[in-house]
Every structure is written in C-alpha cells, then in structure tokens.
C-alpha positions in Angstrom: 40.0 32.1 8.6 38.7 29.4 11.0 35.7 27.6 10.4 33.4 30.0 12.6 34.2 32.9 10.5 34.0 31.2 7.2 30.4 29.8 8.0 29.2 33.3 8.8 30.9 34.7 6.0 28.9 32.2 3.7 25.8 32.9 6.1 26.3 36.8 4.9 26.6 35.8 1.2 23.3 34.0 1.1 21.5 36.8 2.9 22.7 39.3 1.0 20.8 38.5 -2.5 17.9 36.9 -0.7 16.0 36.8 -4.0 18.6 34.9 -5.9 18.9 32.6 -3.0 15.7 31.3 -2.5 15.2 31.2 -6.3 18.5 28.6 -6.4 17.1 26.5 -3.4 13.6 26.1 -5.6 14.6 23.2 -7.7 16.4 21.3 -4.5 13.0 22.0 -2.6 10.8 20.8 -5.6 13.1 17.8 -6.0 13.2 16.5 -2.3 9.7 17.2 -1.6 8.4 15.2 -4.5 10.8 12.6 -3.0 9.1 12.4 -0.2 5.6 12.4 -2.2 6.5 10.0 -4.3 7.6 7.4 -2.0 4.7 8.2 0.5 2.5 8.0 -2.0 3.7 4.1 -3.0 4.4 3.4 0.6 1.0 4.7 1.2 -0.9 2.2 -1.4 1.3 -0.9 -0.3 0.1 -0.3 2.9 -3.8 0.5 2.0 -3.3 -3.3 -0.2 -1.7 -5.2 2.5 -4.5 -3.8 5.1 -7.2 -4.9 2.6 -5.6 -8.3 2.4 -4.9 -8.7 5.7 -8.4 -8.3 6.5 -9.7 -11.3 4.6 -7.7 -13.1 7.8 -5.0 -14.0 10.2 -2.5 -16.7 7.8 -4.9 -17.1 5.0 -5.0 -19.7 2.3 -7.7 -19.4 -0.5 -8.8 -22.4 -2.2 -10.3 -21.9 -5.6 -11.8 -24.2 -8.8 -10.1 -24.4 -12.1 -11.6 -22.8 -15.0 -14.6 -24.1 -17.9 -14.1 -24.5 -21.2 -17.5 -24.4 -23.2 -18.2 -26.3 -26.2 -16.7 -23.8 -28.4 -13.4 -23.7 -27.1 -14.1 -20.5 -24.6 -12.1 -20.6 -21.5 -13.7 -18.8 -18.5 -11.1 -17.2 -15.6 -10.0 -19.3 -12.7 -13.3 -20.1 -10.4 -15.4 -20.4 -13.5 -15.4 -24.3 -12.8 -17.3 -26.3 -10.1 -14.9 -28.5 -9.0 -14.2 -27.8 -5.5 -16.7 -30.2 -2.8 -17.9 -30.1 0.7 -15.6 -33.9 0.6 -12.5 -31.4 -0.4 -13.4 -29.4 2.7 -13.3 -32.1 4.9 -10.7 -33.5 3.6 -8.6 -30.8 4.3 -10.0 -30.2 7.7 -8.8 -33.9 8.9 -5.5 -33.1 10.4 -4.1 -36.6 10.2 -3.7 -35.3 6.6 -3.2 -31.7 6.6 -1.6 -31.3 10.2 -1.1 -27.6 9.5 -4.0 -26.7 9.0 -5.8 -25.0 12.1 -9.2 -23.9 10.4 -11.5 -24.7 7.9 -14.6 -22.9 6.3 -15.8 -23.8 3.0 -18.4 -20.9 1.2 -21.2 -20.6 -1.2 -21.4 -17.3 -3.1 -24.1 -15.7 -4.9 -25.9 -12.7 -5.2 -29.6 -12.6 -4.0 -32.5 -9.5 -3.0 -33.1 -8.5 0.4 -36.3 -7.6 1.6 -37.5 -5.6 4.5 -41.1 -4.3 4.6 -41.3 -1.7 1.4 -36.9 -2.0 1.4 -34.9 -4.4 -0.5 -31.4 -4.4 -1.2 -29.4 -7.2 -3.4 -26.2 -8.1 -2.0 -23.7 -11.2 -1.7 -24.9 -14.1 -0.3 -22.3 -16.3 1.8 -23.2 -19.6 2.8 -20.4 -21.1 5.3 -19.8 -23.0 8.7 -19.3 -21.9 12.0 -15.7 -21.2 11.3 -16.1 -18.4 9.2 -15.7 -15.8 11.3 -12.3 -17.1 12.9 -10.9 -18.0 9.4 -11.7 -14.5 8.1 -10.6 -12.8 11.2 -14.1 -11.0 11.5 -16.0 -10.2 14.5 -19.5 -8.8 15.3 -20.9 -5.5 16.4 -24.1 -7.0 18.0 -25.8 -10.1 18.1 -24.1 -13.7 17.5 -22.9 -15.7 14.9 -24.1 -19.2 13.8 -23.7 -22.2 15.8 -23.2 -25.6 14.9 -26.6 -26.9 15.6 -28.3 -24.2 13.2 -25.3 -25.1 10.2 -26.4 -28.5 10.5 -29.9 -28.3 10.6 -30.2 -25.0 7.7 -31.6 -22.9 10.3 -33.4 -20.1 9.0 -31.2 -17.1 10.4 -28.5 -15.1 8.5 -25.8 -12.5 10.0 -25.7 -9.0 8.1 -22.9 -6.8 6.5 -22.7 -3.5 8.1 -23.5 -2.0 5.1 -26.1 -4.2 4.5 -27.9 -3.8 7.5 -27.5 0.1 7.3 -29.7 -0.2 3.8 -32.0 -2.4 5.5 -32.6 -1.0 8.8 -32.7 2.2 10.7 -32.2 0.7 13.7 -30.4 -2.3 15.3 -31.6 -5.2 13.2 -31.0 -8.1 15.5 -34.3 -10.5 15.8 -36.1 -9.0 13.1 -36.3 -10.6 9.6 -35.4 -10.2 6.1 -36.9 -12.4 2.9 -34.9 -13.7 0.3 -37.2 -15.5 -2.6 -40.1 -15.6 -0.3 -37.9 -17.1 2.3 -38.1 -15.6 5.7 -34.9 -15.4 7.7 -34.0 -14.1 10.7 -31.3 -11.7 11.9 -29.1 -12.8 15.1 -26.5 -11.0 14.5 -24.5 -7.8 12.5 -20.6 -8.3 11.7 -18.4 -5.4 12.8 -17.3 -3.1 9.8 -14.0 -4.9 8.4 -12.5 -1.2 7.2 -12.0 -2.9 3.6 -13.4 -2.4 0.1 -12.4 -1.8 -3.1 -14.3 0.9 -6.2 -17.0 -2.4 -7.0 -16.5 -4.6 -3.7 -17.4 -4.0 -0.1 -16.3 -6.8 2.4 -19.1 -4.9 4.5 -21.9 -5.5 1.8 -22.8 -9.2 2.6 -25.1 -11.7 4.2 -23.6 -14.4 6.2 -26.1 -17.5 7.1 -25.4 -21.6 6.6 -24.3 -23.7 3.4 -27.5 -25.9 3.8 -29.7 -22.5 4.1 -27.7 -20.4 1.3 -28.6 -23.2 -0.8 -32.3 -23.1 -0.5 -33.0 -19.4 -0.6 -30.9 -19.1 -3.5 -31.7 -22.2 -5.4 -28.1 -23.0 -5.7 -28.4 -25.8 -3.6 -25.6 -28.6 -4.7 -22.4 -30.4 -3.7 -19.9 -27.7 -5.5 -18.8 -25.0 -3.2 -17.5 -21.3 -4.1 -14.0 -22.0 -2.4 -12.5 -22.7 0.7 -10.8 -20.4 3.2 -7.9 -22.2 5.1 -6.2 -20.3 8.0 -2.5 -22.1 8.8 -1.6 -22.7 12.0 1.1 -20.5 11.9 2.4 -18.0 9.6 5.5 -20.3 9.7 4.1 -22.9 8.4 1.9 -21.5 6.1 3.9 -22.9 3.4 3.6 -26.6 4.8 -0.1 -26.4 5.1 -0.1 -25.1 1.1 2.2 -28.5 0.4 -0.3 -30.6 2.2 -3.5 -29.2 0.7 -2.1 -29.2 -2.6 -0.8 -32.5 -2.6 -4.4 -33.7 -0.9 -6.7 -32.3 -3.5 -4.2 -33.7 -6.6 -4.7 -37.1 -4.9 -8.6 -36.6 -4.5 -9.1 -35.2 -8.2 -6.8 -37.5 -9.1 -4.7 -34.8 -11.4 -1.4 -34.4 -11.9 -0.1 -31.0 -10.8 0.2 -29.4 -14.0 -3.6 -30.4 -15.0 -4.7 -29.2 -11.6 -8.7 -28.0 -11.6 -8.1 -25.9 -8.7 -5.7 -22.9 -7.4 -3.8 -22.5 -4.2 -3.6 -18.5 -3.4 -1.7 -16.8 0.0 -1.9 -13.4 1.1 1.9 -12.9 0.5 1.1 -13.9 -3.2 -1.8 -11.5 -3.5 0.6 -8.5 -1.3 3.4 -9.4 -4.0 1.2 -9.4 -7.3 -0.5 -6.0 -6.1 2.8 -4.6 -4.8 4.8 -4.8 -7.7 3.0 -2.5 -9.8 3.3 0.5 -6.9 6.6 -0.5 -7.1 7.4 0.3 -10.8 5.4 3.5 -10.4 6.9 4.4 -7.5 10.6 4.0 -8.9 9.6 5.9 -12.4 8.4 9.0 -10.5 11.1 8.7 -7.9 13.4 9.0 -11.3 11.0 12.0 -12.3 11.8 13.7 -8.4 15.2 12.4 -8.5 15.7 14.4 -12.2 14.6 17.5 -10.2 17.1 17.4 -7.5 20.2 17.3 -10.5 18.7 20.3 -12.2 18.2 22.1 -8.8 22.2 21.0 -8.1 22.9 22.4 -11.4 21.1 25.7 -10.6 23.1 26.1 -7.3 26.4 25.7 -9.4 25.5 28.3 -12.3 24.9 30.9 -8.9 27.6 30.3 -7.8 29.9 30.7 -10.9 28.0 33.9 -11.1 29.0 34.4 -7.0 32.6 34.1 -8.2 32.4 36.3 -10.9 30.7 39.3 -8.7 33.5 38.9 -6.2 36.2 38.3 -7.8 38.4 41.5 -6.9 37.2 40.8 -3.2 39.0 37.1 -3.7 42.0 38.9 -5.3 42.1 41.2 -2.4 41.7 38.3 0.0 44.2 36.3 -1.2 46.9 39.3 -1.6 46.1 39.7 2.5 47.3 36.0 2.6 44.7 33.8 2.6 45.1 30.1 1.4 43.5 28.3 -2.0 42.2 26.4 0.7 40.4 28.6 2.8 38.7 30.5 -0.3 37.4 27.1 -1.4 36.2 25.7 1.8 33.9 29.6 1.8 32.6 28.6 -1.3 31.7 24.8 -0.5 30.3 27.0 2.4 27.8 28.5 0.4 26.6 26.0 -1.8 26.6 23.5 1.2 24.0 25.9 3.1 22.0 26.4 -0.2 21.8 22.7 -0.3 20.7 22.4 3.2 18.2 24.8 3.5 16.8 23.9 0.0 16.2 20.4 1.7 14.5 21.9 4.7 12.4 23.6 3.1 11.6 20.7 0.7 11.3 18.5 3.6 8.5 20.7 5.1 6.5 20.9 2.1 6.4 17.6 1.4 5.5 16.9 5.2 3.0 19.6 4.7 1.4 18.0 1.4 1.8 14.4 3.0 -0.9 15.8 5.4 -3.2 17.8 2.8 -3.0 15.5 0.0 -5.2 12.2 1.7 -8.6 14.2 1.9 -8.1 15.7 -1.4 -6.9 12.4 -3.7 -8.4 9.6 -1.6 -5.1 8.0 -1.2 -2.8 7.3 2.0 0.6 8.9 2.3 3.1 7.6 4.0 6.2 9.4 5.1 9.3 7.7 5.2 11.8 8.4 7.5 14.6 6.4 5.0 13.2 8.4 2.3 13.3 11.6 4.1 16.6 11.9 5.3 18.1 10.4 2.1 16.1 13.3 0.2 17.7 15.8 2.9 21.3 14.1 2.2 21.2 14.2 -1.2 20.4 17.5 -1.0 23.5 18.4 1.0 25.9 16.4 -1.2 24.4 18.1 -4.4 24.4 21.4 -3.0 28.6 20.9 -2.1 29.1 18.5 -5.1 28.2 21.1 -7.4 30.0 23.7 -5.8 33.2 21.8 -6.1 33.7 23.4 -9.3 32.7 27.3 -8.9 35.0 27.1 -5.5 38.1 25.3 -7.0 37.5 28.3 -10.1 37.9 31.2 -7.0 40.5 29.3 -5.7 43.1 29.1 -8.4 42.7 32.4 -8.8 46.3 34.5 -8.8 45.6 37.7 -6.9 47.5 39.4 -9.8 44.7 38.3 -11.8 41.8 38.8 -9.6 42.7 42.5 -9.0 43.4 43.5 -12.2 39.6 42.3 -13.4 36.9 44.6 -13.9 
C-alpha cells in the first residue's frame, strides 16, 4: 500500500465515526488554543507595560530622592526625602561632566484645584523647564508650550492634560484661564493625549506650567525638586550617562554609594521589574495548557486502542493478503497523525478567534504569537503520532492466525 492509499484509508477511518473523532481532537483543541491564549495574553501585557513606559520618553533616566526616616524610627518609600536640587539639575545638565546626557528637565509635583467659572477639577501639578516636553517625548494638540523667557520670569500660563482640559472646558481652552489658589493662569497650550494610564494614574490628567510658577500657586515654593528626568543621548549609551550621573550626585551629596539619598531608575529596569511577574504567570498557565495537550494525546491513544480492537479481523485479513507490519503501522500513525493535526487546526482557530473577542470583553491586549502558534500546532502533530506509536505497533505484531480467529 503506497502512501496515497494509506492516507485515504486513514482519511476513511476518521470519517467514519465522526462523533468519536471530533470528541478525541477536543482535548488537543482545548490544549493548543489555551496555548495560544496564554502566551497572547502575557505577550499582550508585556507589550501594554512596555508601551506605558515607553511613553514617559525616548532613553529615559528617572532621578529620584532617598527616603525619610521620622523621629520614631518610620521609614517612608524612596521619594519620601527632599534631597534632590535645582544645583543637582544643573549639574547634570553641564556636559563637561555628564557628556551623555542630551536633556535635562527637573519637576515639581503636587496636587492642586482647578477652577473654571462654576468647574473645578484637582489634578497634578508639574512644575518643569522648557525641556519637558522633549525629555518626556510628549507633544501638543493645540497651542504652545513654555518658552524660556516665561520659565525664567514664572510667567503666569500653564499647559493642560487632555483629560484635564476635557473636565475643564467644552471647547478649545487655549487663551482662556484657570485659577489655582486665587491665582489666575492662563492656557497657551493642550498636550496631545499620551495613550498611557494606569487604574489610579492618568499621564493625561496634569497641568504643565514653570518651576518658579508651580511654586507660588501651590505654596510649595523651595529649592527641593520632585525628580529629574534625564533623556541619554543614545540608547547606547544610556548606561554611561547612568555612570556619570551617579557618580556626579555621590560627589555633590558627598555619600558614598551604599548611603546614597537618591535612586537612579531606567526604563529597561522598570520593563524588567514589571515583566517578570507576566512572566511567571504566563509559564504556570502555559504548564496548565500544556497539561491539556498530554491528556488530549492520551485520549487520541485510548481511540485508537479501541480502533484496533474494532478492526482487528480486518488487520488479520490484511495481513493474510500480504501486507507488511510496516504498512499496517504506518495506517495507524496515519490516523492518529490526522487526529493530531486537525485537533491543532481547529485549536489554532479558536484561539485566533478568542484572541480577537477576548480584548473588548477583559480589558486586556492579546497578542498572537506566531512562535507560539506553530509550536502549539507541532506539538499537536508529534502528540497525536507519539501516542499512536503504541496502538499501531499493537496492530502490527499481530499474527493473522491470531487476528482471524478473534471475535
């Protein structure tokens, strides 16, 4: 029997208990399609983590202060401190000392009330320099950002958040004014929405306007800064620029590195730390879908040991005609190759299918992997023949003395 005729032989089999068939294939098609899931789902959040990060700017180096300790003995987190200066800023802007550095853009944080007419809205007050937008890698919808001659002279204007504004305004917002304290400031300009937030944070929700001017609305005014943004010149030499600024600021605080009053973050550090929990999740329910493809194997061997016992005069008869071990083995691996295949298929479609439907339902990117895809589809082939090794070696030893003497 050549290969033609055993593949339609096998093709008969299947088809003729359709039932039984498509009950084998369901474990293989739960298994690979919760592959897919699985991974799409963790490929899905690394993505949605790295796009937030990414957004906070191009090469990005965060500079924060060290933490408080009160006179009880309670520490407070990292930032807690005010240790960081405007001098620290300029310091690290000076690129006879920190020649990797391309841009600078120290900030003032706090959270202040809005008021427009009869509408008010509290949001997060940034005080910064005219390199703030470069350094964050935002840009603007309408209007302008600040220029240097309003940072230096605490201008009273401010740039709004698109969600800010949208609370604020019904229409364009540019030229009119908002109060903060009593304080009148006026709006030049709107930031385009940065596509980033997170369940208690909006990088959208904000008011933008100068250090000098942050300070006096907010009565925050002072020499401490927030932190300081740093964009590398390169991503390259991202890690240079983090030598230099940390080595800078030891010498300026006059600390040794393992009292340091500040911390040095990257995006790479942030992707990694946020990463490696999707990770872990992603391989333990990747284990959980993997678990489903053996019992599916399983269930494709226990049909066909039952295949072999049905037709086991037929295999008898076959045999007495003159046909090889081989060739009733190969018809066998036949079958349970195609049971594995098509289980895969289908399991490749329906976790296609829910890699479409699940995002508007869960509120979570899937991604579908190509790697993880075809590897689900392989796997499913090799499990489907692996475990039909044994029901087709069974058929094959078979004496056709044996086989047609059974009942």
């Amino acid at each position: 029997m050549n290969w033609h005729e055993t593949v339609r032989t096998g093709a008969e089999a299947v088809q003729a208990h359709r039932l039984r068939s498509v009950l084998t294939m369901l474990g293989i098609i739960i298994g690979v399609s919760s592959v897919i899931l699985t991974v799409g789902l963790g490929q899905g959040a690394q993505d949605e983590v790295k796009s937030q990060i990414d957004s906070l700017g191009s090469n990005l180096l965060v500079v924060s202060p060290g933490s408080t300790t009160s006179s009880t003995g309670v520490r407070g987190g990292f930032g807690s401190a005010s240790t960081l200066t405007m001098s620290d800023a300029l310091a690290i802007d000076d690129s006879s000392v920190a020649p990797d550095v391309k841009r600078v853009a120290p900030v003032t944080t706090s959270s202040v009330a809005l008021v427009n007419g009869t509408t008010n809205w509290t949001t997060s007050l940034v005080g910064s320099t005219v390199d703030w937008l470069e350094v964050r890698n935002r840009t603007l919808s309408s209007g302008r950002f600040l220029t240097a001659g309003e940072v230096e002279s605490s201008a009273p204007v401010v740039v709004l958040g698109a969600d800010t504004a949208g609370k604020l305004f019904t229409s364009s917002p540019v030229g009119e004014t908002v109060a903060i304290n009593g304080t009148a400031l006026t709006v030049i300009g709107v930031l385009a929405t940065s596509g980033s937030s997170s369940a208690d944070t909006s990088q959208d929700d904000t008011a933008v306007t100068s250090l000098g001017t942050a300070g006096s609305v907010a009565g925050t005014g002072g020499v401490s800064i927030s932190s300081i943004y740093v964009e590398g010149v390169s991503e390259q030499t991202l890690g240079a620029a983090y030598q230099e600024i940390n080595a800078l600021l030891l010498n300026l605080h006059g600390v040794q590195s393992e009292d340091a009053d500040f911390t040095i973050t990257s995006q790479e550090a942030l992707i990694e730390t946020a990463n490696s929990t999707n990770r872990t999740l992603t391989v333990l329910l990747g284990g959980v879908a993997g678990i489903s493809l053996l019992v599916g194997g399983i269930g494709v061997m226990n049909i066909m040991l039952v295949s072999v016992t049905e037709r086991i005069r037929e295999i008898g008869l076959r045999k007495a005609l003159g046909a090889t071990p081989q060739s009733i083995r190969r018809q066998f691996l036949v079958e349970a190759s195609m049971l594995g295949f098509a289980g895969g298929i289908l399991g490749v479609l329906l976790g296609v299918a829910g890699a479409y439907a699940l995002p508007p339902l869960i509120d979570q990117p899937v991604s579908i992997s190509l790697l993880a895809t075809f590897t689900a589809l392989l796997t499913a082939l090799a499990l489907g023949i692996g475990f039909g090794v044994y029901p087709a070696s069974r058929a094959a030893r078979l004496t056709p003395i044996q086989a047609l003497r059974s009942e």
